[in-house]
MIBAZA-809355 format. One record per residue: residue number from 1; residue in one letter; x, y, z of N, C-alpha, C, O in turn. Coordinates in steps of 0.1 Angstrom, whole numbers, always signed. Example, Ala and Ser with C-alpha at 12.3 -4.5 7.8 and 13.67 -1.06 7.14 Angstrom:
! MIBAZA-809355
<1; a; <+132; -57; +78>; <+123; -45; +78>; <+132; -33; +78>; <+142; -33; +85>>
<2; s; <+128; -22; +71>; <+137; -11; +71>; <+129; +0; +79>; <+134; +11; +80>>
This chain:
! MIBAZA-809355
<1; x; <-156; -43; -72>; <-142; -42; -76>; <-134; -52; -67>; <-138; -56; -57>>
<2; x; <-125; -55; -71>; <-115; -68; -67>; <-100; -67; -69>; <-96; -65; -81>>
<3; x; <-91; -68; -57>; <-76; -67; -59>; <-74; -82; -65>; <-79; -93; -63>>
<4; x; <-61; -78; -74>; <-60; -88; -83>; <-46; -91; -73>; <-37; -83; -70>>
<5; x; <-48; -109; -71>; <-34; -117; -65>; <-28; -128; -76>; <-35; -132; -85>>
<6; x; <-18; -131; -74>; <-10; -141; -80>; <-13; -142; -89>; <-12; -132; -96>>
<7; x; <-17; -153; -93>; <-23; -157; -108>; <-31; -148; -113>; <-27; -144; -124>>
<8; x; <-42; -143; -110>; <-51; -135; -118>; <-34; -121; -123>; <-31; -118; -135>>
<9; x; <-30; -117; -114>; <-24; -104; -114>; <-14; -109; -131>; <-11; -102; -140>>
<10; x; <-12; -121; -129>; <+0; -125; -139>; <-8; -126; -150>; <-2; -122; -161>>
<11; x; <-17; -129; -152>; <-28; -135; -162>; <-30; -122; -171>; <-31; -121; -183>>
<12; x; <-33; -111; -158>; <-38; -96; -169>; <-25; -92; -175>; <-27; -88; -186>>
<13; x; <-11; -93; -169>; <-1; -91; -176>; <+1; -93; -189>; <+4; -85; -198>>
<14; x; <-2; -108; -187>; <+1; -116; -200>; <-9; -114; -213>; <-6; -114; -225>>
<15; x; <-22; -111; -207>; <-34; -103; -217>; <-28; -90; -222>; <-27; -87; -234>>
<16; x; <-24; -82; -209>; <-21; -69; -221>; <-27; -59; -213>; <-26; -47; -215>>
<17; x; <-36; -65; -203>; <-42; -53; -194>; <-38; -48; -182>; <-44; -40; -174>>
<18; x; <-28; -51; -181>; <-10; -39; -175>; <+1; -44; -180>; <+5; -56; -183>>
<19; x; <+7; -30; -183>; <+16; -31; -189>; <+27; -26; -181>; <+28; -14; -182>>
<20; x; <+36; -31; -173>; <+50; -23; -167>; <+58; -24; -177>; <+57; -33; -186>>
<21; x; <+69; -13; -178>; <+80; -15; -186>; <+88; -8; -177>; <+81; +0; -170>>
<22; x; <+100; -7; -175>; <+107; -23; -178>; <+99; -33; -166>; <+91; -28; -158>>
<23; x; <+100; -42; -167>; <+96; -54; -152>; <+103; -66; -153>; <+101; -74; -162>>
<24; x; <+112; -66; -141>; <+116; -78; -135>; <+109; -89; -128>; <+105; -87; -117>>
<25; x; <+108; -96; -133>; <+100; -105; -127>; <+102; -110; -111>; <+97; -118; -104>>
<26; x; <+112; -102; -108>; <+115; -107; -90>; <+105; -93; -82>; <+104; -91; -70>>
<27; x; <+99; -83; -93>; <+93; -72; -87>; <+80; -73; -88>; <+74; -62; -88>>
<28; x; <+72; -90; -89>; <+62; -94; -88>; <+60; -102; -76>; <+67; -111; -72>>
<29; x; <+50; -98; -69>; <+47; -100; -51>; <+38; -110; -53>; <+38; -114; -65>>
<30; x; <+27; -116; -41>; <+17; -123; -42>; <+5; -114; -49>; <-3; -118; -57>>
<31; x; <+9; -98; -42>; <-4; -91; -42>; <+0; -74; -48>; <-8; -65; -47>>
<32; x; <+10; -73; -53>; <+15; -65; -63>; <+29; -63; -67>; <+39; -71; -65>>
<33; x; <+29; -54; -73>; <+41; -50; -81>; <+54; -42; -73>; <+46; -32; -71>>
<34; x; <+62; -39; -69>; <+70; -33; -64>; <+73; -25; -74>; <+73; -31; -85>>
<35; x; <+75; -13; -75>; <+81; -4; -82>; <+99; +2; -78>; <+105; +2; -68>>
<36; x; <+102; +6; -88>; <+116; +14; -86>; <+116; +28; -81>; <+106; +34; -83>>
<37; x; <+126; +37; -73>; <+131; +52; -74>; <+138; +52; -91>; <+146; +44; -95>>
<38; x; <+133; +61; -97>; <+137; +67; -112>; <+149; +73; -110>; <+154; +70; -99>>
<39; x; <+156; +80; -116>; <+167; +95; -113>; <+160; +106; -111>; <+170; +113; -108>>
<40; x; <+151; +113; -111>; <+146; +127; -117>; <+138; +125; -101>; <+132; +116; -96>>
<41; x; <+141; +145; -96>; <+133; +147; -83>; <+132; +160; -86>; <+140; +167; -93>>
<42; x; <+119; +163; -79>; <+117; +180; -79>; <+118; +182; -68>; <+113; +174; -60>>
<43; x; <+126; +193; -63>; <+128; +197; -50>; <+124; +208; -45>; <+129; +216; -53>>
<44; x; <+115; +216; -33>; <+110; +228; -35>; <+124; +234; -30>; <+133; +230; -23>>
<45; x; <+123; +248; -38>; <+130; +259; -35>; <+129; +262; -25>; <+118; +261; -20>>
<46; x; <+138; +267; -18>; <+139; +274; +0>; <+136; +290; -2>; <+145; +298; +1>>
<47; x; <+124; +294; -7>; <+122; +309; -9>; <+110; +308; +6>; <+103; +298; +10>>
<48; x; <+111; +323; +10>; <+102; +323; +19>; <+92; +335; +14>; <+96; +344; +7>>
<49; x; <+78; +335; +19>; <+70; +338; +12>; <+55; +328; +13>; <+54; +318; +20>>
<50; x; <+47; +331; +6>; <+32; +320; +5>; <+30; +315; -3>; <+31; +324; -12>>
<51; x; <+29; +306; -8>; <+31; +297; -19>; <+12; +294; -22>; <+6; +284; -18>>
<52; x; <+5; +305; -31>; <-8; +300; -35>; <-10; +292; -42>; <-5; +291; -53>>
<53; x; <-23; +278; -34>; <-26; +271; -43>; <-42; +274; -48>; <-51; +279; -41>>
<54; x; <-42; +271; -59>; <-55; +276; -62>; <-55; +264; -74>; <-47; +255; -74>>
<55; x; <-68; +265; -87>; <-70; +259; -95>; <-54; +255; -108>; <-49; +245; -112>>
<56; x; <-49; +270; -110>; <-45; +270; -120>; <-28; +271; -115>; <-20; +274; -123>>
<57; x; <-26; +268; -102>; <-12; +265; -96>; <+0; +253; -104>; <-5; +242; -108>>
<58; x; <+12; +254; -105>; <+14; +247; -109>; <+32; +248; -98>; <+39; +258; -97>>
<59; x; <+34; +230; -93>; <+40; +229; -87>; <+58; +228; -94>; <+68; +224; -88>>
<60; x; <+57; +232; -106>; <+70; +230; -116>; <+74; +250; -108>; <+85; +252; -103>>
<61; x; <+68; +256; -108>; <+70; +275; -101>; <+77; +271; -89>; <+89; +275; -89>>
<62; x; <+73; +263; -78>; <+80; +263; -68>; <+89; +251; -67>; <+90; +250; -55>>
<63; x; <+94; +242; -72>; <+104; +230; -75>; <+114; +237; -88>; <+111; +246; -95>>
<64; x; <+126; +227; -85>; <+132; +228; -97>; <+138; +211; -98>; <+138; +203; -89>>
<65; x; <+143; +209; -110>; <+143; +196; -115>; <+155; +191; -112>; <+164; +198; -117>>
<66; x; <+161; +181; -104>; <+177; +173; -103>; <+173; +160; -110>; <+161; +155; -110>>
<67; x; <+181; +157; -114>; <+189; +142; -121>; <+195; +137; -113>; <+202; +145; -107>>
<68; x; <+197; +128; -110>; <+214; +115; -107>; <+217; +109; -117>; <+211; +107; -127>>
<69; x; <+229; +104; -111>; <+235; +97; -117>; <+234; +83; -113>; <+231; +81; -101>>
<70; x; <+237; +73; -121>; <+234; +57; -106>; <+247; +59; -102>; <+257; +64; -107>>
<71; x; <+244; +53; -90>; <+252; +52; -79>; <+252; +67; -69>; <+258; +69; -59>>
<72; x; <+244; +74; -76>; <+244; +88; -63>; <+232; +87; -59>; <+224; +79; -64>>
<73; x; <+229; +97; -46>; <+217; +94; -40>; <+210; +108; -38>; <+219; +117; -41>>
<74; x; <+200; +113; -34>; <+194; +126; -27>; <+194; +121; -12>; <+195; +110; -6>>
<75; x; <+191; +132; -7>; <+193; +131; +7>; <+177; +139; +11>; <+174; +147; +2>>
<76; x; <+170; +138; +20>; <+160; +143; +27>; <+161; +146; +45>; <+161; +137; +54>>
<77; x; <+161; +159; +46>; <+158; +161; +59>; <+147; +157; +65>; <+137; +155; +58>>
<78; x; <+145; +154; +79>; <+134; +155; +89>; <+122; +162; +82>; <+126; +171; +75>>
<79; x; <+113; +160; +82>; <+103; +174; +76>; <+102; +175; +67>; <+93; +183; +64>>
<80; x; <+110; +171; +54>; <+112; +178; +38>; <+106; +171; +33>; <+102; +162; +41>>
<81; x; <+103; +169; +21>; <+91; +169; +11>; <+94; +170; -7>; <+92; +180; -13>>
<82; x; <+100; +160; -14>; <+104; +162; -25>; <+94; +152; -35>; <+86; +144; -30>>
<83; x; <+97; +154; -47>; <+89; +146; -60>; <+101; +138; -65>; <+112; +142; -69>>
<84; x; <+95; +125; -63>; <+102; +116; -75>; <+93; +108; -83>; <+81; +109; -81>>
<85; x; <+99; +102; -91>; <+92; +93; -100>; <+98; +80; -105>; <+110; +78; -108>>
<86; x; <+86; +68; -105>; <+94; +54; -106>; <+95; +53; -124>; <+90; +56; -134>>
<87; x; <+106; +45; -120>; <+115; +39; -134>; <+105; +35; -143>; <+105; +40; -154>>
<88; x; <+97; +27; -139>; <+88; +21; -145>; <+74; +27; -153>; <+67; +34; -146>>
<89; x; <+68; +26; -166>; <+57; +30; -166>; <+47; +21; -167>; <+49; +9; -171>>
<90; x; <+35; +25; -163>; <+24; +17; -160>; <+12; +22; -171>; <+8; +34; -173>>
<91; x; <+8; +8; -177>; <-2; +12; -187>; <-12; +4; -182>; <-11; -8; -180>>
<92; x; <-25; +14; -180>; <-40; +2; -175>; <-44; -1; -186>; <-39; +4; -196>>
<93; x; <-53; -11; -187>; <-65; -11; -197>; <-75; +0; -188>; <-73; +5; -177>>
<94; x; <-85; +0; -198>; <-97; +8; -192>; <-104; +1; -185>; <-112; +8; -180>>
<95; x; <-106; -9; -182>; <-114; -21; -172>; <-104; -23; -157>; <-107; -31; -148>>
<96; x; <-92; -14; -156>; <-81; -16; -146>; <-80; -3; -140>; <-83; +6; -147>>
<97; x; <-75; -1; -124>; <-68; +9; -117>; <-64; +3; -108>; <-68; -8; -106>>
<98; x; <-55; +9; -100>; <-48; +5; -92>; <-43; +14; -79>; <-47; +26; -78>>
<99; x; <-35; +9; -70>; <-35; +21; -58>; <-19; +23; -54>; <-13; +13; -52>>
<100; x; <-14; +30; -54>; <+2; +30; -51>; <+6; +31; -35>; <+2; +42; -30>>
<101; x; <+14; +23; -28>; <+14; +24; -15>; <+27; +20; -14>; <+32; +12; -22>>
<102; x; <+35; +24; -2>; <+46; +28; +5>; <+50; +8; +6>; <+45; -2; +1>>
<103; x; <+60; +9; +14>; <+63; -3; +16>; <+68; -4; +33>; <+73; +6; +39>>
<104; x; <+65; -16; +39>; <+67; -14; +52>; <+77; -11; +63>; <+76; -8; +75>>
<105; x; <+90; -17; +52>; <+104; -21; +53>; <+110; -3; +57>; <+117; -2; +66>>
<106; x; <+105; +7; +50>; <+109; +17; +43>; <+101; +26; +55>; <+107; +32; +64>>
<107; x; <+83; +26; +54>; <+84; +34; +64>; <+83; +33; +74>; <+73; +38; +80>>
<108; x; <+98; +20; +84>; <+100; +20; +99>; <+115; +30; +103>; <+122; +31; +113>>
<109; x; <+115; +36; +89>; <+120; +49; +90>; <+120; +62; +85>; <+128; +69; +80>>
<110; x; <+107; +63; +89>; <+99; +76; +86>; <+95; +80; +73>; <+89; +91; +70>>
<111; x; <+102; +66; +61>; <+96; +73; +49>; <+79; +71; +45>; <+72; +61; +45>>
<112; x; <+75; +83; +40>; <+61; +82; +34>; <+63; +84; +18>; <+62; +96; +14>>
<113; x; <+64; +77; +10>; <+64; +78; -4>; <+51; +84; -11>; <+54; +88; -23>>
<114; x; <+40; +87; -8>; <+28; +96; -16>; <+20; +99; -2>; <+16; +91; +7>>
<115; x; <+19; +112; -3>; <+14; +119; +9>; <+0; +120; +3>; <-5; +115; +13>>
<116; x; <-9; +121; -5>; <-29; +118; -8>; <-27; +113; -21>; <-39; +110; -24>>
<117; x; <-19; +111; -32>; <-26; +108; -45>; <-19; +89; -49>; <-11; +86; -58>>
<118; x; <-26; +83; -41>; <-24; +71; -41>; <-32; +62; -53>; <-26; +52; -58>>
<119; x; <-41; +65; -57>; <-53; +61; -65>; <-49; +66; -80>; <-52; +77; -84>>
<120; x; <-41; +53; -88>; <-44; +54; -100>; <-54; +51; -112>; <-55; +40; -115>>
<121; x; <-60; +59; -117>; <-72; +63; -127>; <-73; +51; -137>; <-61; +47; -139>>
<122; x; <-82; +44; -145>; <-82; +35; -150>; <-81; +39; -165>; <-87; +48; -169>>
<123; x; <-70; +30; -176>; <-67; +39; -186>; <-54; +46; -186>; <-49; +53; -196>>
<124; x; <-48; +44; -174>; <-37; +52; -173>; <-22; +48; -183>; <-22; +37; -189>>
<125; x; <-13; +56; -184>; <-1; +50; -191>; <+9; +63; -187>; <+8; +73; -194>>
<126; x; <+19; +62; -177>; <+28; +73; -170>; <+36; +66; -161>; <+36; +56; -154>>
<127; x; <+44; +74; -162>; <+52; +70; -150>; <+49; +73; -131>; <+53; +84; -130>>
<128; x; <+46; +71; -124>; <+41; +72; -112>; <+50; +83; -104>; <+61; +80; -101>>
<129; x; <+42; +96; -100>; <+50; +104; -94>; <+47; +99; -78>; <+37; +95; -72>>
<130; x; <+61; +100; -75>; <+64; +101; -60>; <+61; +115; -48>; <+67; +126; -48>>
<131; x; <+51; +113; -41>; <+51; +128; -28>; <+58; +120; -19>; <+52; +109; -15>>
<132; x; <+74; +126; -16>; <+84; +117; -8>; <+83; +126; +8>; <+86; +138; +10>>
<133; x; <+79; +118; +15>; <+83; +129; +30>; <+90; +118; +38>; <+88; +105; +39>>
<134; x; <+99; +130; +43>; <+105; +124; +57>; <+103; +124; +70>; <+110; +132; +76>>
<135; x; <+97; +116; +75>; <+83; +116; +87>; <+94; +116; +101>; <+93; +118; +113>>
<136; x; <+108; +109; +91>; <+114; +103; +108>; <+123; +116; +109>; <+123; +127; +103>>
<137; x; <+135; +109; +122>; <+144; +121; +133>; <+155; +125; +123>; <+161; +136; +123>>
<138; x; <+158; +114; +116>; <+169; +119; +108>; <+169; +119; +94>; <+158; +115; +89>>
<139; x; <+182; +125; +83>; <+181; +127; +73>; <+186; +113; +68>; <+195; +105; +72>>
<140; x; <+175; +112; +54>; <+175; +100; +46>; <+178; +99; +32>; <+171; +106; +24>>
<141; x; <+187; +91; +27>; <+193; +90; +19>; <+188; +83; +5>; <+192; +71; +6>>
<142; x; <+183; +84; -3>; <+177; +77; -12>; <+184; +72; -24>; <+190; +80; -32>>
<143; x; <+184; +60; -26>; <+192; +58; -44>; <+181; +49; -53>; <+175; +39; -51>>
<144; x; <+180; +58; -63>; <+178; +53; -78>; <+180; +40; -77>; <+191; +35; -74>>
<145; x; <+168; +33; -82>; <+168; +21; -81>; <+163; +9; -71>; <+162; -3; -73>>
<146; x; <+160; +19; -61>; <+158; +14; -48>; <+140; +6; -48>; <+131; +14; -48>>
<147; x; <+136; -7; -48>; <+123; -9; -49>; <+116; +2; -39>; <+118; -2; -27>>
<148; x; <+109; +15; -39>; <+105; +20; -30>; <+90; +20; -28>; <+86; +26; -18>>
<149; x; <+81; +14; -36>; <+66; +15; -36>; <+65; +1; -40>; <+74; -6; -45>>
<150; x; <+51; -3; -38>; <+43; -8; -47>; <+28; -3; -52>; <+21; +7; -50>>
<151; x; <+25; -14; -62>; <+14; -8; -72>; <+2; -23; -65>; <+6; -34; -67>>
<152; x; <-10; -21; -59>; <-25; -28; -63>; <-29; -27; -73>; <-30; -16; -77>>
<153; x; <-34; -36; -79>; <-43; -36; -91>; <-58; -39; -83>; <-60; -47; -74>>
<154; x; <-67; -31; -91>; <-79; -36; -93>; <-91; -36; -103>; <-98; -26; -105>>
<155; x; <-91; -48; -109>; <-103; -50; -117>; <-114; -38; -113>; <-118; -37; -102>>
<156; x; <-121; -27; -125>; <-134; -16; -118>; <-144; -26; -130>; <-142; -32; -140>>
<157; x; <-156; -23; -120>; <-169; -24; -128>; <-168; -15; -138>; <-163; -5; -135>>
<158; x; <-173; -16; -151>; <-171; -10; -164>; <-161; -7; -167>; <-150; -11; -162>>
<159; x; <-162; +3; -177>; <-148; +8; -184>; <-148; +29; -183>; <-157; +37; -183>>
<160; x; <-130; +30; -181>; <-129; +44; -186>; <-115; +46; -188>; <-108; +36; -187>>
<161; x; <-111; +60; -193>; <-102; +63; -194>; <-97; +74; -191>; <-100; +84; -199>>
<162; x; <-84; +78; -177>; <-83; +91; -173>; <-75; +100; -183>; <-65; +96; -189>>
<163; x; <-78; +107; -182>; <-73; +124; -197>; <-70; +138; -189>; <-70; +150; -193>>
<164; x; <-68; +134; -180>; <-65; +146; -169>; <-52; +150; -169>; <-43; +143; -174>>
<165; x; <-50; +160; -164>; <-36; +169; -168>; <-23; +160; -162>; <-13; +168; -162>>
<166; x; <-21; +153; -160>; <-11; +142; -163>; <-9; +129; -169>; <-3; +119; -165>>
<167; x; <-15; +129; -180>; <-21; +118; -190>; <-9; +110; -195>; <-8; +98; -199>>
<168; x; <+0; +119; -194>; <+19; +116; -201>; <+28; +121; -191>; <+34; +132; -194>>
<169; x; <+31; +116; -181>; <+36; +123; -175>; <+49; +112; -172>; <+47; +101; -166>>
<170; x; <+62; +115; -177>; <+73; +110; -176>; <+86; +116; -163>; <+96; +109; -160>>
<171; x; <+84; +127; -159>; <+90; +138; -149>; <+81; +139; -138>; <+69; +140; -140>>
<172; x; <+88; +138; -125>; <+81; +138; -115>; <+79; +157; -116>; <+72; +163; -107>>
């Protein structure tokens, strides 16, 4: 397997074997894609209590869903932990996957943009959910729109296609 830079990365574009939509071309790097903050966050509820995770858990029970508007922002405490999702959707071929990672600018202030599910499935076509924490001392302000990730591509040996329970997933 091989991270795809510059020219190769532009080349699969232009083939058809990623697809961003929308994509500005100023949100093409040497060595990936920058992605956007979307409007839509899930935020966990402040109930107290144990929150079981097991097989058949689903994290929509303990979140509820906010919107913005542009020009408004969410705010995150020290410690807090919310779902977003980028503007953008990302379509693989089946010969493609990719890895989603934070940016460096962003976390020299405690943000962590995906706390373990960094690894996108080859085949994919969704919008990329965000696991947003705030690692630093103070509360942080986030706006829609904001480049907050980027996406690696990498060419996999053979082909597949993931079908797993976020196959369509437009809502963080």
């Amino acid at each position: 397997m091989s991270i795809l830079v510059g020219q190769e990365m532009l080349d699969a574009i232009k083939r058809g074997e990623i697809v961003i939509d929308p994509l500005d071309e100023s949100q093409i790097g040497p060595g990936s894609v920058d992605l956007t903050l979307g409007n839509d966050f899930r935020v966990f509820k402040k109930e107290i209590g144990i929150c079981h995770v097991h097989n058949e858990s689903d994290f929509a029970d303990v979140t509820d869903l906010i919107s913005l508007e542009e020009g408004e922002y969410i705010t995150i405490a020290p410690c807090e932990m919310i779902l977003g999702i980028t503007r953008e959707r990302i379509t693989l071929a089946e010969t493609m996957a990719g890895w989603l990672e934070g940016r460096s600018r962003f976390a020299r202030f405690g943000l962590a943009v995906h706390v373990t599910a960094g690894f996108m499935q080859p085949g994919i076509s969704n919008h990329q959910v965000l696991e947003i924490v705030n690692l630093g001392h103070r509360p942080l302000a986030l706006y829609p729109g904001t480049k907050i990730c980027q996406f690696v591509f990498e060419r996999c040996i053979g082909s597949a296609r993931y079908q797993g329970r976020f196959i369509d997933q437009g809502k963080p």
